[in-house]
C-alpha positions in Angstrom: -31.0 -41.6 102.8 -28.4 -40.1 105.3 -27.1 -42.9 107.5 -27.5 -40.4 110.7 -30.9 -40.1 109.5 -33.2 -40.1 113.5 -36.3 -40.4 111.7 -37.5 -43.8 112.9 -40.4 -44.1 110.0 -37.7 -43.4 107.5 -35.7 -46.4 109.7 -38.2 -48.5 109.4 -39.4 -48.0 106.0 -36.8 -50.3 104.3 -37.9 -54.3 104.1 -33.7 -54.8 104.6 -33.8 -53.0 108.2 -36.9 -54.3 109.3 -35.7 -58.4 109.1 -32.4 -56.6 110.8 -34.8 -56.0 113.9 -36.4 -59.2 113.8 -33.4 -60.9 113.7 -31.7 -58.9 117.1 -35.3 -60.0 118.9 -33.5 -62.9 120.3 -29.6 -62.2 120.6 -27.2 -59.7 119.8 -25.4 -60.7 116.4 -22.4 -59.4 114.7 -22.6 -57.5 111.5 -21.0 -60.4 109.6 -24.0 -62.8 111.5 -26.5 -60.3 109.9 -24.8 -59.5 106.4 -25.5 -63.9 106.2 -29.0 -63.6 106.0 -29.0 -61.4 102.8 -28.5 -61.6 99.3 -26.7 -58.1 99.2 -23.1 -57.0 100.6 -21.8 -56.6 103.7 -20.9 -52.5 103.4 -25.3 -52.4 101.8 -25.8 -54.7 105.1 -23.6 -52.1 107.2 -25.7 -48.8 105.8 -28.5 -50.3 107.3 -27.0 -50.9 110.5 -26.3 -47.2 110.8 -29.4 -46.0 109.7 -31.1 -48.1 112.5 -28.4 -47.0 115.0 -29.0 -43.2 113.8 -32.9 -43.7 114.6 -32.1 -45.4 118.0 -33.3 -48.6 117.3 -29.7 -50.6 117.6 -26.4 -49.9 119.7 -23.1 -51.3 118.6 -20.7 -52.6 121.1 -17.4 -53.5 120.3 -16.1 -57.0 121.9 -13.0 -57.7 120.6 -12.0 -57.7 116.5 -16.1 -58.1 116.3 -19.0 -55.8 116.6 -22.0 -57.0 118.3 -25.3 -55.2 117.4 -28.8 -54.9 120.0 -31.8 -53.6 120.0 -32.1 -50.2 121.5 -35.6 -49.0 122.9 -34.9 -45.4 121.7 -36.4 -45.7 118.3 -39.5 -48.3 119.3 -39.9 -45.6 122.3 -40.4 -42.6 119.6 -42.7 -45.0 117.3 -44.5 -46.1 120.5 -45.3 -42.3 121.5 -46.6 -41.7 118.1 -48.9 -44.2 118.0 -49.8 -43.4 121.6 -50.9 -39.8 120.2 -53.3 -41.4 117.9 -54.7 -44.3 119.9 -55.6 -41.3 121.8 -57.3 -39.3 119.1 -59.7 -42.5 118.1 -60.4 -43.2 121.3 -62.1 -39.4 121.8 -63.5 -39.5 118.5 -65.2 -43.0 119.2 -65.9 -42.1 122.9 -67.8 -39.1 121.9 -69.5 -41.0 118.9 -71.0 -43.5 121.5 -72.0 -40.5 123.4 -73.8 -39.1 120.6 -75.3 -42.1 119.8 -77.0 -42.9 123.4 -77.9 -39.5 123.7 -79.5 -39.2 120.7 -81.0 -42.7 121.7 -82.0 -41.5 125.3 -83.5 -38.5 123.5 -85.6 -41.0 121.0 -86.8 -43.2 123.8 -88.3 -40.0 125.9 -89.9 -38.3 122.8 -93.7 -38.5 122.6 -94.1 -41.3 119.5 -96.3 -39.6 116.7 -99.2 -41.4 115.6 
């Protein structure tokens, strides 16, 4: 995958990038602090890093010799809005099942019963 990659799905696809996010929910780290909590190397650990950054989910900041990764709302924005879309479309599609239903209901209840 292309390290400027903005497709957050793609982003977040990857096991490795996903435990990246969990581990900025609390503090910034460095990109040695993260490459620590994995079995792979530091340039693998550093691809990720600028995939998330690509999709908006991280920023780097520069703070002396180190470099201090965060969470960036970009990228959750983007998934947020997608799963907006579709909370939307259920909700219809249930909204106007239940409206079927107790008008179909309604309908029952005021038809003559057949002996």
């Amino acid at each position: 995958m292309d390290p400027q990659t903005s497709d957050v799905f793609q982003a977040i696809s990857d096991p490795s990038r996903r435990q990246i996010l969990k581990l900025l929910f609390k503090n910034s780290l460095t990109i040695n602090a993260l490459a620590d909590n994995f079995d792979v190397s530091r340039p693998a650990v550093s691809k990720h890093i600028k995939i998330l950054e690509g999709a908006g989910f991280i920023s780097i900041q520069n703070i002396g010799r180190e470099r201090y990764c965060s969470l960036k709302k970009d990228g959750f924005n983007e998934l947020q809005d997608w799963i907006d879309f579709y909370d939307t479309f259920w909700e219809t599609k249930l909204h106007n099942l239940v409206s079927l239903l107790e008008d179909k209901t309604h309908r029952n209840e005021n038809s003559p019963q057949r002996q």
